[in-house]
N, CA, C and O atoms as a GROMACS GRO file, in nm:
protein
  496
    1UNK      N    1  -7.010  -2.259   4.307
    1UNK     CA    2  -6.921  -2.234   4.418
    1UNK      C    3  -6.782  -2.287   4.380
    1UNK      O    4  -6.777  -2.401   4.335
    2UNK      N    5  -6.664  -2.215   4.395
    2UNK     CA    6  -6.542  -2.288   4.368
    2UNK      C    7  -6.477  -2.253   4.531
    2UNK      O    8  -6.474  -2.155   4.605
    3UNK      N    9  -6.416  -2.432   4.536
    3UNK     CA   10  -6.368  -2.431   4.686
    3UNK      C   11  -6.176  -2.431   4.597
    3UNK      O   12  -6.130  -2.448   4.484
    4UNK      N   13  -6.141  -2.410   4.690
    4UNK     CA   14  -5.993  -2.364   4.704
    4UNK      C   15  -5.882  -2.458   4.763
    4UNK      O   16  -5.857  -2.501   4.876
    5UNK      N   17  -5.835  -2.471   4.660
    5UNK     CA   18  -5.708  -2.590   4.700
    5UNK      C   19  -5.605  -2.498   4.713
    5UNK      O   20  -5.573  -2.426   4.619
    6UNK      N   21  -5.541  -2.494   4.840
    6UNK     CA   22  -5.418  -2.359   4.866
    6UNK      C   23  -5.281  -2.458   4.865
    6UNK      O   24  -5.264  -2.579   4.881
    7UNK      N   25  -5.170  -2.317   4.830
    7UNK     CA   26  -5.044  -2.365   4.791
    7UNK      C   27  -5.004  -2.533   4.704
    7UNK      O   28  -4.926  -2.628   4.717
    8UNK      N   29  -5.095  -2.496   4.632
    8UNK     CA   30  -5.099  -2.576   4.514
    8UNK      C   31  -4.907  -2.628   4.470
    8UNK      O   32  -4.853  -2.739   4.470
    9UNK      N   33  -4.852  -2.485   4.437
    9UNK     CA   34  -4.749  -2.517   4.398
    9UNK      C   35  -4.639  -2.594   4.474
    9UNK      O   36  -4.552  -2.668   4.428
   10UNK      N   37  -4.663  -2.561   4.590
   10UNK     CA   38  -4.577  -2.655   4.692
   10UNK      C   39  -4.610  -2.799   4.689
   10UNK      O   40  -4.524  -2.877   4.730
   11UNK      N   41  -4.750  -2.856   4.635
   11UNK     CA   42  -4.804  -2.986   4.684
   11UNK      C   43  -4.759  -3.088   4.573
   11UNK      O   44  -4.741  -3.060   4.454
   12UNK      N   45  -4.744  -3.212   4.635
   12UNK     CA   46  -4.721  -3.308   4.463
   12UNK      C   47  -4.901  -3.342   4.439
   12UNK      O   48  -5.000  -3.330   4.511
   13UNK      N   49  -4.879  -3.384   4.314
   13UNK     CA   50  -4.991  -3.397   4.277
   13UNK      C   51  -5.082  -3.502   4.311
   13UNK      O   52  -5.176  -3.517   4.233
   14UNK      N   53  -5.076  -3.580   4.414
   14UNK     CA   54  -5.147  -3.700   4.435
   14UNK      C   55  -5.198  -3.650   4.582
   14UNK      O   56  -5.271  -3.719   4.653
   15UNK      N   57  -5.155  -3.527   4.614
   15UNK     CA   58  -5.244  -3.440   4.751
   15UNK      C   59  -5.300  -3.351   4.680
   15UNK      O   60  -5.418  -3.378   4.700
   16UNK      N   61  -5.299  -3.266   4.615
   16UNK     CA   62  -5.339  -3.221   4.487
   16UNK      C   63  -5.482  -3.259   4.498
   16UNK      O   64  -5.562  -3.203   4.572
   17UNK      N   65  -5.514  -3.370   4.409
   17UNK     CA   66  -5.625  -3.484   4.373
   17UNK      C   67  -5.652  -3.546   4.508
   17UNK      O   68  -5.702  -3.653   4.473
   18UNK      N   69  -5.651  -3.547   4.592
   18UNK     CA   70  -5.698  -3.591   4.723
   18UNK      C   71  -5.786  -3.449   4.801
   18UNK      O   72  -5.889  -3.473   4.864
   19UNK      N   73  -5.746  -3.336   4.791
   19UNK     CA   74  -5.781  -3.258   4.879
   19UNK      C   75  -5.880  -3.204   4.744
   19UNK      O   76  -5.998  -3.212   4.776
   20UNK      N   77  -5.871  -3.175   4.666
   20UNK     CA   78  -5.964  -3.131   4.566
   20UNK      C   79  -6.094  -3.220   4.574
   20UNK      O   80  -6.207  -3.173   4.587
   21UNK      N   81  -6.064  -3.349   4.565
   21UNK     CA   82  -6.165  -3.436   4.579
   21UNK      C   83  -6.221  -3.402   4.733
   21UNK      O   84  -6.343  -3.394   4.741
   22UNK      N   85  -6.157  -3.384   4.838
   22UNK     CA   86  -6.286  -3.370   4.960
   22UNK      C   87  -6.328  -3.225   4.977
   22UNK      O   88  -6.408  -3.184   5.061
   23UNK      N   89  -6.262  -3.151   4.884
   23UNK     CA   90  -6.365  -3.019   4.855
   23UNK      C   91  -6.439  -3.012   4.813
   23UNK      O   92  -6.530  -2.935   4.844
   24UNK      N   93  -6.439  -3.096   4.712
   24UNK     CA   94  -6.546  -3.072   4.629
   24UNK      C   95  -6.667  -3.146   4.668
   24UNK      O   96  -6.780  -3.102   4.648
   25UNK      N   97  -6.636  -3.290   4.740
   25UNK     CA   98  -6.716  -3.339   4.847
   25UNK      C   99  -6.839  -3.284   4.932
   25UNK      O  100  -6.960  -3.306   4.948
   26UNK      N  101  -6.719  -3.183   4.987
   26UNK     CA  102  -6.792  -3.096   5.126
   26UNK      C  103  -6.897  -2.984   5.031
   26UNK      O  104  -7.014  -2.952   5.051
   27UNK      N  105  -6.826  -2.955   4.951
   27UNK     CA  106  -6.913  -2.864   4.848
   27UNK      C  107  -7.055  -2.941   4.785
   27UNK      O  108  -7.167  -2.890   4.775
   28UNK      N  109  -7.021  -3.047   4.754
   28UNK     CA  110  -7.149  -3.118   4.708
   28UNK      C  111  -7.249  -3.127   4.847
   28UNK      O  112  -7.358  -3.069   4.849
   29UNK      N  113  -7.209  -3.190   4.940
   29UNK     CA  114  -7.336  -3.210   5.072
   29UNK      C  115  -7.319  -3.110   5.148
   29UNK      O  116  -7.355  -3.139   5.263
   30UNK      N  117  -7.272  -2.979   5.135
   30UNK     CA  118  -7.301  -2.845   5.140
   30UNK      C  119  -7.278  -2.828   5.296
   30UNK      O  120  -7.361  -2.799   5.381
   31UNK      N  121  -7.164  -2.850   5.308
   31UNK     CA  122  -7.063  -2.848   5.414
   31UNK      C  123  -6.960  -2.789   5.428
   31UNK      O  124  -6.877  -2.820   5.513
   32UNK      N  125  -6.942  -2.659   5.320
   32UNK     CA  126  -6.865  -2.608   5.304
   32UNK      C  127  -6.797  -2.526   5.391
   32UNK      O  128  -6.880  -2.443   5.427
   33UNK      N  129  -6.691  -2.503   5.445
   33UNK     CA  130  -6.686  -2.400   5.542
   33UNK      C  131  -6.608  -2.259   5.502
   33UNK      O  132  -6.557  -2.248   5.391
   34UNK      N  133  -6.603  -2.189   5.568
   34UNK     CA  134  -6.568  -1.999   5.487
   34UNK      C  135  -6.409  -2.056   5.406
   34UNK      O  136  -6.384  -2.038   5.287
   35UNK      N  137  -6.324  -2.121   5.494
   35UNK     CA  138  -6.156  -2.116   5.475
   35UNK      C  139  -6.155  -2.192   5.294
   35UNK      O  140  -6.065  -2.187   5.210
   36UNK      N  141  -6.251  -2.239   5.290
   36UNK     CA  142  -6.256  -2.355   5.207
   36UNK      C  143  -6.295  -2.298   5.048
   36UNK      O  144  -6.289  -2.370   4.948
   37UNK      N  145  -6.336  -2.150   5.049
   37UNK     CA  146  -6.416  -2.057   4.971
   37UNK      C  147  -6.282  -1.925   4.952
   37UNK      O  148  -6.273  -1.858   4.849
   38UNK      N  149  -6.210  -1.913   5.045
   38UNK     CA  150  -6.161  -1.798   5.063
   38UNK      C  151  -6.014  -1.818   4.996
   38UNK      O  152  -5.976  -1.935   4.988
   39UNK      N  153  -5.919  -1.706   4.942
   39UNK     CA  154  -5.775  -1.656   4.945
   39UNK      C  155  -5.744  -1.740   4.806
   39UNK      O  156  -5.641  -1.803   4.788
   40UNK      N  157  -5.824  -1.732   4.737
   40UNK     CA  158  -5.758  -1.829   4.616
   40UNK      C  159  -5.705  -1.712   4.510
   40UNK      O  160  -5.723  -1.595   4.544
   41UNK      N  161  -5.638  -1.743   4.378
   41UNK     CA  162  -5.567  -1.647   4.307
   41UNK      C  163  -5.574  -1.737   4.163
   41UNK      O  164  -5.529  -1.696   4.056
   42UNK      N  165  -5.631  -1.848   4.179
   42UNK     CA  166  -5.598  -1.863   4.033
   42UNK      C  167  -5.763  -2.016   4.034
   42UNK      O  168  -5.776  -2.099   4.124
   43UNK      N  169  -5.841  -2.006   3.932
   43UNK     CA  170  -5.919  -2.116   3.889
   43UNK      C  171  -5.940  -2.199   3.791
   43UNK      O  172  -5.880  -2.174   3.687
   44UNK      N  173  -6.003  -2.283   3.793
   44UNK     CA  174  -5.978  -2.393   3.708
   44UNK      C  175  -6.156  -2.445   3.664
   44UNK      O  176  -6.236  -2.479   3.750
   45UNK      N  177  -6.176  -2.443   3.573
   45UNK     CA  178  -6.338  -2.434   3.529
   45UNK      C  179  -6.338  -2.578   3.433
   45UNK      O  180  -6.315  -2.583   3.312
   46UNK      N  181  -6.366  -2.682   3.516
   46UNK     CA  182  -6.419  -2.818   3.405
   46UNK      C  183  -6.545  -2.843   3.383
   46UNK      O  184  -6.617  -2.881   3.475
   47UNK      N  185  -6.584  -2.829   3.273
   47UNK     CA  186  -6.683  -2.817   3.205
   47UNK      C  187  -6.722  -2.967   3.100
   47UNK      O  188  -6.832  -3.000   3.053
   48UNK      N  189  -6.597  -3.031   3.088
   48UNK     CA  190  -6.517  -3.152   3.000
   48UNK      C  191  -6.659  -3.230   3.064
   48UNK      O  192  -6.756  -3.208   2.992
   49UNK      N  193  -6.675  -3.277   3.129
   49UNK     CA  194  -6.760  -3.355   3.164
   49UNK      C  195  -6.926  -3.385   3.116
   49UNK      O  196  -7.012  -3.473   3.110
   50UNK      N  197  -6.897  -3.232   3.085
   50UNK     CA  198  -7.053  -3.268   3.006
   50UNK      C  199  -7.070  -3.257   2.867
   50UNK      O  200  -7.174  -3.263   2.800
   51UNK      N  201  -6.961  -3.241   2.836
   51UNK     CA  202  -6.971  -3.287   2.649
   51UNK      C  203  -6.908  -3.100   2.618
   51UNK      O  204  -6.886  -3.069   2.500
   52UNK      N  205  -6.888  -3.014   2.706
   52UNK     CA  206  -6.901  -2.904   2.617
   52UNK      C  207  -6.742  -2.866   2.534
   52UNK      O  208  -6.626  -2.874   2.574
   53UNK      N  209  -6.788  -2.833   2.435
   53UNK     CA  210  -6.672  -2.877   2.328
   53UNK      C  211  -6.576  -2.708   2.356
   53UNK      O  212  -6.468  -2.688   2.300
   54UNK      N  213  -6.637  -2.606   2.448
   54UNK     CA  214  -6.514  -2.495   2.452
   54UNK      C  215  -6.607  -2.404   2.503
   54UNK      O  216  -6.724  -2.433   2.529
   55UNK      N  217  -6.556  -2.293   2.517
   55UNK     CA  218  -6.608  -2.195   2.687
   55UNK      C  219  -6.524  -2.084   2.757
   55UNK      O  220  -6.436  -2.096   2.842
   56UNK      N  221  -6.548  -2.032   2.730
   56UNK     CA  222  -6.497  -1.879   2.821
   56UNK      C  223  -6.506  -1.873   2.957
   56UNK      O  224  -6.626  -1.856   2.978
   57UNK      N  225  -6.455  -1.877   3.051
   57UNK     CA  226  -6.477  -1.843   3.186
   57UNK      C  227  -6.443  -1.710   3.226
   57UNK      O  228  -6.351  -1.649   3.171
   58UNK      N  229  -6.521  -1.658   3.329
   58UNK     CA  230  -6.556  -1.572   3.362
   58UNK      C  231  -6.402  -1.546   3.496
   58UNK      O  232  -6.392  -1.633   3.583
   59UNK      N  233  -6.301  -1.428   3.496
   59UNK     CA  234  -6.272  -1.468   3.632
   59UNK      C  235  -6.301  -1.395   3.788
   59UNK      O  236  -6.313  -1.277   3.820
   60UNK      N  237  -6.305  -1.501   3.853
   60UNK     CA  238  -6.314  -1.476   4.008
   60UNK      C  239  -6.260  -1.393   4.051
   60UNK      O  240  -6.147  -1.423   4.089
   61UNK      N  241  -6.306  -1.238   4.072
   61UNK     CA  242  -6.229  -1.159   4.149
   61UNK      C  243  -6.191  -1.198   4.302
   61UNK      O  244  -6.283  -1.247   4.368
   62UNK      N  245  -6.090  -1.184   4.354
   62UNK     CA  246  -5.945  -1.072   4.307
   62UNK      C  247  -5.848  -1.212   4.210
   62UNK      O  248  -5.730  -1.184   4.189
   63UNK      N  249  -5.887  -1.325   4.167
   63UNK     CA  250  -5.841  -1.365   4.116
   63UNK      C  251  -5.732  -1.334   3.972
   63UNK      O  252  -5.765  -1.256   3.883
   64UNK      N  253  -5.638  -1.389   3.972
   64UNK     CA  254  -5.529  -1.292   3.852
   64UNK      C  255  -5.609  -1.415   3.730
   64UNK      O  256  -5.627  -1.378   3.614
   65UNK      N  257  -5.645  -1.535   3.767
   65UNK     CA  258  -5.687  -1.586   3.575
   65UNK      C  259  -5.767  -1.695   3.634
   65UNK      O  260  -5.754  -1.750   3.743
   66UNK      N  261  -5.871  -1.723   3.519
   66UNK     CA  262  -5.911  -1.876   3.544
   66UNK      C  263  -5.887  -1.935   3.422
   66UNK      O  264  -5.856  -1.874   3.319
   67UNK      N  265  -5.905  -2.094   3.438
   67UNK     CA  266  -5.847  -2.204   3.320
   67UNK      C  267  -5.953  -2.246   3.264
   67UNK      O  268  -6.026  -2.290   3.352
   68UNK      N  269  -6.011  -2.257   3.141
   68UNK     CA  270  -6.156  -2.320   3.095
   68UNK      C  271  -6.087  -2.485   3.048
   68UNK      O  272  -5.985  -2.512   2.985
   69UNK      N  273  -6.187  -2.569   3.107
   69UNK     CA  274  -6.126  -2.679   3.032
   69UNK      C  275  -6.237  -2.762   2.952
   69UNK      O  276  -6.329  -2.806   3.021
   70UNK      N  277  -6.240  -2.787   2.832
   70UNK     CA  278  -6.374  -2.851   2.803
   70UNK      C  279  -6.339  -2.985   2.762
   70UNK      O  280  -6.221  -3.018   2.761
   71UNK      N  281  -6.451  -3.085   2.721
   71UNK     CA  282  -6.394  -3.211   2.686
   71UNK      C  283  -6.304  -3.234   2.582
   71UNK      O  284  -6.267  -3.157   2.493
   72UNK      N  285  -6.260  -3.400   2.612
   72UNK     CA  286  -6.166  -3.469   2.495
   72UNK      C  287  -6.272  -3.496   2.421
   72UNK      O  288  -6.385  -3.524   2.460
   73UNK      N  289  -6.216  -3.481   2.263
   73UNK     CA  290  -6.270  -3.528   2.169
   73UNK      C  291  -6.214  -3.569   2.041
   73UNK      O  292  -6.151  -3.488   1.972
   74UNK      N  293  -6.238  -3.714   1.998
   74UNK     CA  294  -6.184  -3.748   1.886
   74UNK      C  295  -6.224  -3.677   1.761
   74UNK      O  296  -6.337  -3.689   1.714
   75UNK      N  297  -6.093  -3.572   1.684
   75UNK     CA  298  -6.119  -3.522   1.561
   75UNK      C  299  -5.985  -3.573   1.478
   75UNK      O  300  -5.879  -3.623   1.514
   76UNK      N  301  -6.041  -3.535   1.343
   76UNK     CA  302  -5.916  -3.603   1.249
   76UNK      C  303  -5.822  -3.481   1.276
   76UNK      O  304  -5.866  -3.374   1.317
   77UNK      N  305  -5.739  -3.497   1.259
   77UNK     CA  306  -5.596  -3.415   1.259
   77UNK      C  307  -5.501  -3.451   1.147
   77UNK      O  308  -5.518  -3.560   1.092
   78UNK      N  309  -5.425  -3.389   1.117
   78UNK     CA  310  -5.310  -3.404   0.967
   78UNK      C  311  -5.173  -3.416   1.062
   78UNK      O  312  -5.116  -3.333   1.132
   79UNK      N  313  -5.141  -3.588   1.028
   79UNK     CA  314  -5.011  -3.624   1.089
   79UNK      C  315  -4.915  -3.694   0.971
   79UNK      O  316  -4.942  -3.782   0.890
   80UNK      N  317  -4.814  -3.633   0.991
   80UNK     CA  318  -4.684  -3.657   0.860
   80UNK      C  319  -4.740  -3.684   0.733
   80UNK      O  320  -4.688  -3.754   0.646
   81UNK      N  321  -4.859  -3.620   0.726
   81UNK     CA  322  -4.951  -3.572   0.585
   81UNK      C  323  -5.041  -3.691   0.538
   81UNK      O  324  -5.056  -3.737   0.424
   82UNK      N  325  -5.108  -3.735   0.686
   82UNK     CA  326  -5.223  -3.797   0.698
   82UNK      C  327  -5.298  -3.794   0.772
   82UNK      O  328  -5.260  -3.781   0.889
   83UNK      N  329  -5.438  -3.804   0.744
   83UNK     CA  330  -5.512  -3.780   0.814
   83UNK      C  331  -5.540  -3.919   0.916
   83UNK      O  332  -5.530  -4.039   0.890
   84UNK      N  333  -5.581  -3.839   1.052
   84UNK     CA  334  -5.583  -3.998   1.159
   84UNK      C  335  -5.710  -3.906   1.269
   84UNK      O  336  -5.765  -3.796   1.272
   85UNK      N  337  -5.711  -3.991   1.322
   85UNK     CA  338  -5.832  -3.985   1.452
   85UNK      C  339  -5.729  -3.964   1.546
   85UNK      O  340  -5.643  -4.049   1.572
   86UNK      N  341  -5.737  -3.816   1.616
   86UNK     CA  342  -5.709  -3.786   1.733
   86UNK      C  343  -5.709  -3.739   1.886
   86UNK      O  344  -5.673  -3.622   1.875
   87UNK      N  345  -5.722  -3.755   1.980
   87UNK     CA  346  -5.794  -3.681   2.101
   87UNK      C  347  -5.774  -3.552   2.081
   87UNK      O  348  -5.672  -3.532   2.015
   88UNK      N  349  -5.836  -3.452   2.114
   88UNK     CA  350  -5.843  -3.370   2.123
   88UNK      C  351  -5.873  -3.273   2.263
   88UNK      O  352  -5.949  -3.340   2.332
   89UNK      N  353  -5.848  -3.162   2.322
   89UNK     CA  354  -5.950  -3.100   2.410
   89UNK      C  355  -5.910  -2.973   2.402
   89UNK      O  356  -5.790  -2.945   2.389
   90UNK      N  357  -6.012  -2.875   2.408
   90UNK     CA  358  -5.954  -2.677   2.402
   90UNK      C  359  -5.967  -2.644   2.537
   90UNK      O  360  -6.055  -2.683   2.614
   91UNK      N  361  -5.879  -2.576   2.560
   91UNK     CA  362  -5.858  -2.520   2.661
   91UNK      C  363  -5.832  -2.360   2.652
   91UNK      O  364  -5.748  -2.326   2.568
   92UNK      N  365  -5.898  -2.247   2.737
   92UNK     CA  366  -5.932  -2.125   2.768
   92UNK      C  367  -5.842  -2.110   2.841
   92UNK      O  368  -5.819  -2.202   2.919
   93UNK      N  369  -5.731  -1.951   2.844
   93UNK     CA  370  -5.721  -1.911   2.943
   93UNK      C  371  -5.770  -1.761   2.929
   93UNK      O  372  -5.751  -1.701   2.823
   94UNK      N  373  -5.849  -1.686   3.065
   94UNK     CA  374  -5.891  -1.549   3.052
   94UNK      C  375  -5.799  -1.509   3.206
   94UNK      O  376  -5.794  -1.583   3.304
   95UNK      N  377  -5.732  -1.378   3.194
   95UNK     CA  378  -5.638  -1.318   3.269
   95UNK      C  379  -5.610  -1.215   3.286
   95UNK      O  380  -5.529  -1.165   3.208
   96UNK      N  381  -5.659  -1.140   3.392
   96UNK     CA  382  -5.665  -0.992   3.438
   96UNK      C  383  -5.539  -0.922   3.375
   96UNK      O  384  -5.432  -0.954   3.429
   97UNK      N  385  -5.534  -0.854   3.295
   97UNK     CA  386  -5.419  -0.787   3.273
   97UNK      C  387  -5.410  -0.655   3.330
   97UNK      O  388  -5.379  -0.558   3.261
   98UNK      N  389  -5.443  -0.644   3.484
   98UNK     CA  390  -5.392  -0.565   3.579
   98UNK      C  391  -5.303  -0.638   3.647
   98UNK      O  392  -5.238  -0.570   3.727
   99UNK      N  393  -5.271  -0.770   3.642
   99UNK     CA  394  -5.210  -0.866   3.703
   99UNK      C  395  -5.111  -0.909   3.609
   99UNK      O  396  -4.998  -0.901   3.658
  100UNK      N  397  -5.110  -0.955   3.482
  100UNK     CA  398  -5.075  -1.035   3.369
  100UNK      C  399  -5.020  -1.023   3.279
  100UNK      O  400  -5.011  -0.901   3.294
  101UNK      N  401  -4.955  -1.045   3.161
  101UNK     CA  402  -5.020  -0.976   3.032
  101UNK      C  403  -5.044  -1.112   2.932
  101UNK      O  404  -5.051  -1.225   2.980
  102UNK      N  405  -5.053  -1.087   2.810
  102UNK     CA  406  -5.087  -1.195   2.735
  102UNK      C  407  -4.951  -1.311   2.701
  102UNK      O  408  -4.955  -1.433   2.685
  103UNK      N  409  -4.845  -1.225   2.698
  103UNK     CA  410  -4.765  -1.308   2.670
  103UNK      C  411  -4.718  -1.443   2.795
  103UNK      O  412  -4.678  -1.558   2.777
  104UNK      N  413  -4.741  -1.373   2.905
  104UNK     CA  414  -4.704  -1.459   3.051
  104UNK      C  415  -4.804  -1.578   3.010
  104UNK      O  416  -4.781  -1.699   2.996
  105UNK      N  417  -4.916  -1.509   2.996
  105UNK     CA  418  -5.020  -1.606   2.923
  105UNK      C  419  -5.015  -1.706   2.832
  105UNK      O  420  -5.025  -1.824   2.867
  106UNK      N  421  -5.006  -1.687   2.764
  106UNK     CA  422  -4.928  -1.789   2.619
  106UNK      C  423  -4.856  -1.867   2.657
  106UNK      O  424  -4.870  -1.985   2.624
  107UNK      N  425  -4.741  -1.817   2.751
  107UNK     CA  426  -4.637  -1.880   2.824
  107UNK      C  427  -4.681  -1.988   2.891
  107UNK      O  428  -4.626  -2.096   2.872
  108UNK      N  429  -4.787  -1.976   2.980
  108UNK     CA  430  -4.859  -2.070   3.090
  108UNK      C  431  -4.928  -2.160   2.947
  108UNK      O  432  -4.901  -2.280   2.938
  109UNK      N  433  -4.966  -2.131   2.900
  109UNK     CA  434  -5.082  -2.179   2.831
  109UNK      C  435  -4.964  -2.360   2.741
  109UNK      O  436  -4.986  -2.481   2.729
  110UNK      N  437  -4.840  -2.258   2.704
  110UNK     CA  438  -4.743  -2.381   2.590
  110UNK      C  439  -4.728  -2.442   2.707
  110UNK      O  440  -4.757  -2.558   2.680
  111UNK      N  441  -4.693  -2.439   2.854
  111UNK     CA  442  -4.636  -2.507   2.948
  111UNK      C  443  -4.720  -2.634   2.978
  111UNK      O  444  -4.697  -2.753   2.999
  112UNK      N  445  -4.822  -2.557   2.968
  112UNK     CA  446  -4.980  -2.692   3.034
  112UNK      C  447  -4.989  -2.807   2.936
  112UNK      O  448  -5.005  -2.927   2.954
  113UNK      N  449  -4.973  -2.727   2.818
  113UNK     CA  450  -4.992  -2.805   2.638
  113UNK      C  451  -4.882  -2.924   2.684
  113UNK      O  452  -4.926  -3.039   2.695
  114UNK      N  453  -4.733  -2.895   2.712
  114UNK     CA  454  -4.663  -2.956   2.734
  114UNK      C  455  -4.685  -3.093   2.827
  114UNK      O  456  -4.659  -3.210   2.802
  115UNK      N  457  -4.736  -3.037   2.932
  115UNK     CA  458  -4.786  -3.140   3.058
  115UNK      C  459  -4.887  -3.220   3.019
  115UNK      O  460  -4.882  -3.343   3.018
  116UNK      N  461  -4.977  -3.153   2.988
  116UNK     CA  462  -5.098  -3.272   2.904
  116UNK      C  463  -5.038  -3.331   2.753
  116UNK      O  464  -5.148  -3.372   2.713
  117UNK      N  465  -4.988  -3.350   2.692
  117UNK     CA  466  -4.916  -3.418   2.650
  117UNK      C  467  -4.775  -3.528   2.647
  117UNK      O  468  -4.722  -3.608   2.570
  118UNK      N  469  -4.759  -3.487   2.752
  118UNK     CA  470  -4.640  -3.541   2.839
  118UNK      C  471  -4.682  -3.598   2.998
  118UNK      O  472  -4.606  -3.596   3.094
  119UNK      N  473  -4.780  -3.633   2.997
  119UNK     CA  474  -4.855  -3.642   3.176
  119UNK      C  475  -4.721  -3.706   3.243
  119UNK      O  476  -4.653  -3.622   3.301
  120UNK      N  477  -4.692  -3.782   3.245
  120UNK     CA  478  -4.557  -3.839   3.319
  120UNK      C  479  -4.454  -3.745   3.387
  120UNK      O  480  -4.421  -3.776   3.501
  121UNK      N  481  -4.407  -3.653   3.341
  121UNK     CA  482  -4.376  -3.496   3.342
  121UNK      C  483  -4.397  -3.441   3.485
  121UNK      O  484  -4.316  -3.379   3.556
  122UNK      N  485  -4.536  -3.481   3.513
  122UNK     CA  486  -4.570  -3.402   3.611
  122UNK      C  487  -4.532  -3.506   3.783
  122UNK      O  488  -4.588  -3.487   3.891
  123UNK      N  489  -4.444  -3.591   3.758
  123UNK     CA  490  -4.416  -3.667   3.875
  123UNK      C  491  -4.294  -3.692   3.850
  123UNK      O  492  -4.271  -3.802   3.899
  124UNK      N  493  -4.207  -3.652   3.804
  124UNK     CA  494  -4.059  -3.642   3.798
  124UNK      C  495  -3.986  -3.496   3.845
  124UNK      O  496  -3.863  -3.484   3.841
   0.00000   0.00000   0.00000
């Protein structure tokens, strides 16, 4: 079941993470109600939690895309031509291209890269 956090873009992110959390709440002790299910346009699929290292999501019609997110994981990486232990995590995006196209895509995709690498970013 995916419950629906609306006008996302208007919200800062610490209502964000508050209302997600009592959705997902109501969703767990199955209290869900219709408004709570309904009018969404875009999803977000965490999967990170249980070890899975990457993943395709499927999307939610009439939804325009969903986000796959799978876990962090420490792999070596080549930094200023050494090798080091680094976090890691892959991230999916799949996106109706009756809605989309790939490049808008890509676009979203360097933006997020940006934010999760920059978390601070997202409260300024």
């Amino acid at each position: 079941m995916t419950v629906v956090c609306k006008d996302t873009d208007q919200k800062p992110i610490r209502l964000i993470a508050r209302e997600v959390r009592e959705l997902a709440g109501r969703a767990r002790d199955r209290k869900v109600k219709p408004e709570d299910i309904e009018g969404s346009t875009f999803s977000v699929s965490n999967l990170g939690m249980f070890g899975i290292d990457e993943f395709s999501a499927i999307i939610n019609p009439p939804e325009a895309a969903i986000l796959a997110v799978s876990a962090v994981q420490d792999v070596p990486v080549v930094e200023d031509g050494e090798v080091k232990i680094a976090s890691r995590m892959k991230a999916t995006l799949s996106a109706d291209h009756r809605v989309t196209d790939g490049a808008e895509a890509a676009e979203f995709m360097a933006v997020l890269a940006e934010y999760l690498e920059e978390p601070l970013r997202l409260f300024v």
